[in-house]
C-alpha positions, 0 to 999 in steps of 0.5 A: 500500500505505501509503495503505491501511495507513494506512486500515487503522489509521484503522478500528481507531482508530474502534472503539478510540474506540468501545470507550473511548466505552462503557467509560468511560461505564460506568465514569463513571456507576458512579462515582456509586455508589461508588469515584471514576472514576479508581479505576473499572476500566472507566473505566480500560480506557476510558482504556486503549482511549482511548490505543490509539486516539490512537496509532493515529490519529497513525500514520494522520494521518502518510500521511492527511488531517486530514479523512479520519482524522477522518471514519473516526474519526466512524464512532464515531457509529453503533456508539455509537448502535446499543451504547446501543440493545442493538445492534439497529438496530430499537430506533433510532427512525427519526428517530435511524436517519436522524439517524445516517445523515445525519451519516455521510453529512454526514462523508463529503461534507465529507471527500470535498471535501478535497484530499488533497495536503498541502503540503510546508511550512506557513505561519510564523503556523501554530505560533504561532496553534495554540498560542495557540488551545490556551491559550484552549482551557485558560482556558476549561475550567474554566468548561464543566467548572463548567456541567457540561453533558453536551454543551457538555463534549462540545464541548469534548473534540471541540475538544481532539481536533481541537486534537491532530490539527491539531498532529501535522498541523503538527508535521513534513511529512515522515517522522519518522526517529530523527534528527529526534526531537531537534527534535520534542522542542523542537517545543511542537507535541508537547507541546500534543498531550499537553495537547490529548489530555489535555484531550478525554479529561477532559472526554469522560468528564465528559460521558459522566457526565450524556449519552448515550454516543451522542448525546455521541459524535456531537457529539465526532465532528462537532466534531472533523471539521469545527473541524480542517478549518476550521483545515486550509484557512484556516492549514494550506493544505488545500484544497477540491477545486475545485468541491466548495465546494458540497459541503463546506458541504451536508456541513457543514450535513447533519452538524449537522442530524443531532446536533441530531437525535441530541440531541433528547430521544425524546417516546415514552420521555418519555411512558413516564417519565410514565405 
């Protein structure tokens, strides 16, 4: 029952994550117009939707795998790409019709390769490393925020999405009980989840400024699978299920071959544009 709970709560993160996604793209490309995006009401109710859908997702990463939370949550990828297109699947192109399925598809064999028992303790170089990744993570910010690329930035909010994943993973193994909230408070883990969570949403909604909700969302979604559970397997000790090492790598491969496909310009609007 807890394990499907716990499902439960990962698919209502993804369509919060979806719903924030649109929200906020509309919010931040009305900023442009007029009123600053802090001041947008739909930017506002995407941020709303945003913190919903994080803590619906911290709740699911308490009984669930880093990768299988983070897999559900990359369903995102194709209710973004069908809300940008009218939500009528025949307006996809084919080839974003088979880029989407290719990185769901990609998503789910990289999930279906973990192990899904956690181990009851991490290793001691797992808070300090973490910690130290989250800082670079925050000197380097500023320069993406001034290159001002729509997916580079997306990058980045999938970086500090993982980044909070992988530190409510690393937190507390067992249950948190109100006894224990006293040392959650002096864990730095927590408070680099706020700043990690912080981060992704910023530059998410710098991204959705210039990109494509779609295409934005389907670099976010792939980053924040596949960087965390890199992470997971080489400091956090999850691990592959054996023989399924082939299959990781293929997910991997499949995943990103179908955001470099969503990523790609569409020729036929381009010809439109010019005729």
């Amino acid at each position: 029952m807890t394990t499907l709970f716990a499902l439960l709560i990962a698919v209502a993160a993804m369509i919060g994550n979806t719903v924030a996604a649109l929200w906020e793209a509309k919010g931040s490309r009305l900023a442009k117009y007029g009123r600053p995006v802090w001041l947008q009401p739909w930017f506002l109710a995407g941020l709303f939707a945003d913190v919903v859908a994080w803590v619906l997702t911290v709740v699911a990463l308490r009984y669930l795998p880093v990768f299988a939370v983070q897999s559900i949550l990359a369903g995102a990828i194709a209710l973004t790409t069908l809300a940008d297109h009218g939500w009528n699947p025949w307006n996809l192109i084919w080839r974003d019709r088979w880029a989407v399925v290719a990185v769901l598809a990609g998503l789910v064999l990289v999930a279906a390769s973990a192990e899904p028992e956690r181990p009851e303790a991490l290793p001691p170089a797992a808070t300090p490393v973490l910690l130290v990744s989250f800082a670079v993570l925050l000197v380097a910010a500023p320069f993406v925020w001034r290159a001002g690329r729509p997916m580079l930035l997306a990058f980045l909010a999938g970086l500090g999405f993982g980044g909070t994943a992988l530190a409510v993973r690393a937190i507390h193994p067992g249950p948190i009980r109100w006894e224990t909230v006293g040392e959650l408070l002096l864990d730095p883990l927590v408070y680099g989840v706020v700043v990690m969570g912080v981060l992704g949403v910023l530059a998410f909604a710098k991204a959705l400024q210039d990109g494509a909700v779609g295409t934005a969302t389907a670099v976010l979604s792939v980053t924040e699978v596949v960087v965390p559970g890199v992470v997971g397997i080489a400091l956090l000790g999850d691990r592959i299920r054996p023989g399924w090492e082939g299959a990781a790598l293929l997910g991997v491969v499949v995943a990103l071959a179908g955001v470099v496909a969503l990523t790609r310009p569409d020729p036929d609007s381009q010809r439109r544009r010019v005729h």
